[in-house]
N, C-alpha and C positions, 0 to 999 in steps of 0.2 A: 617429826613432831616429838617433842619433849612434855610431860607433863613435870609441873612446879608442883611440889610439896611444900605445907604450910607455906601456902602463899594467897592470898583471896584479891580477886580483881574486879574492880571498874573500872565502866567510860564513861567521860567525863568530856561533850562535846565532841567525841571524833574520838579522843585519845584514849588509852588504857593506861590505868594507872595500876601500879602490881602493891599489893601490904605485907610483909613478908613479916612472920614472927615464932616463937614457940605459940604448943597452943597458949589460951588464956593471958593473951599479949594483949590481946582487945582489936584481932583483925577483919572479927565479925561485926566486931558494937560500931569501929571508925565505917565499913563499908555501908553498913543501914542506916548511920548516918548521913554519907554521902550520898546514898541513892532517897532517902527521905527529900534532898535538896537537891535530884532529879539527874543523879548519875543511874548509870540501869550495870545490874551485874557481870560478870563475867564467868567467876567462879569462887565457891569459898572453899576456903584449904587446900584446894587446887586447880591448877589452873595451866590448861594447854599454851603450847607457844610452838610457833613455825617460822621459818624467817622465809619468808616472801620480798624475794628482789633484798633491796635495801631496809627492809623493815622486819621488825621482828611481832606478828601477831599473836595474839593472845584470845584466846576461845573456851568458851565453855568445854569443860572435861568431861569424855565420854560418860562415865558413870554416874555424876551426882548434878550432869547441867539444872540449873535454875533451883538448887535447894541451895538454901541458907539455914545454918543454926543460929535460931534465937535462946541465947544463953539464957534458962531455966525455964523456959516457955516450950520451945520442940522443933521441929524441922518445917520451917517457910520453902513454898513456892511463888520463885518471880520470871519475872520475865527475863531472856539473858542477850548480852550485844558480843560484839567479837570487834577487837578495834588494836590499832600499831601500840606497841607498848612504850612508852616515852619516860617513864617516872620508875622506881622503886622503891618505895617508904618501907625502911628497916625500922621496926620498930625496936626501940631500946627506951627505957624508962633514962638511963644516965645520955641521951642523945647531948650533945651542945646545945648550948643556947641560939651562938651565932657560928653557923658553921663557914670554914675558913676556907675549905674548897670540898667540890664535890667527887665523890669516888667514881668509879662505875664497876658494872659485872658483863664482864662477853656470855652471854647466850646466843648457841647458832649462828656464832662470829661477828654478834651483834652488842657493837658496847650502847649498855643502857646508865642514866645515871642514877647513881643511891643514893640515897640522902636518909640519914639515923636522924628518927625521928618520935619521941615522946605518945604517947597517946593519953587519950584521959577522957575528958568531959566531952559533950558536943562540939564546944568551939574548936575541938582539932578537925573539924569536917575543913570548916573555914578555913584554916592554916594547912592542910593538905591541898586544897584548893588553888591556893596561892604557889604552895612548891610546884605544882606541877606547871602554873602558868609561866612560876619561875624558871624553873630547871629544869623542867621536861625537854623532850626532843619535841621541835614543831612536826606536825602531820606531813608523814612522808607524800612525795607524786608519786601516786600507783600509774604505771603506765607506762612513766621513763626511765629509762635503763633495767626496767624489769625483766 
């Protein structure tokens, strides 16, 4: 098991989606927004990962499972999911517009795809939404070849 620094995760359907930034990248305001629109967390600022079979999982972090920083507000309690990791949103304010291919990063000999990605208002819930349905890895078979 590896723990991710600066990295905050939800799932999203099945899937774990990973937000990867410095702090004050906006990794906490994109994931409260997606779990507002009914993603459930995984971990903020860090975030376990194990690669099971074919898949690389991603779980709440023994120390701080199910807290969230609400930026000038204090430390939130939620509920937390554990789910295959499929997406990486690097956040970068200078991301592309239209990005021309996707990168990835092996974890636990697992290539996952990244995609440099903007953050900002609400509507990047919506547009995170979309990359993952984009360019995520679809939800592995647990079971075969595991």
């Amino acid at each position: 098991m590896t723990v991710l620094a600066n990295v905050t995760g939800v799932v999203i359907a099945g899937r774990a989606l990973l937000i990867e930034g410095p702090p004050g990248a906006g990794k906490s305001s994109l994931a409260l927004t997606l779990i507002d629109r009914g993603a459930i967390l995984v971990g903020d600022d860090a975030v376990s990962v194990a690669r099971e079979g074919d898949a690389l999982v991603a779980s709440p972090p023994p120390n701080t499972a199910g807290l969230i920083e609400l930026r000038n507000i204090g430390i939130a309690e939620l509920p937390v999911a554990s789910g295959p990791v499929t997406l990486i949103l690097k956040l970068d304010p200078a991301a592309p517009r239209f990005p021309m291919e996707i990168a990835t990063q092996v974890i636990e000999g697992i290539d996952v795809p990244v995609l440099s990605f903007a953050a900002g208002d609400a509507v990047q819930a919506l547009r995170a939404e979309y990359a993952l349905a984009r360019h995520g890895l679809p939800l592995p078979k647990f079971g075969e070849n595991a």
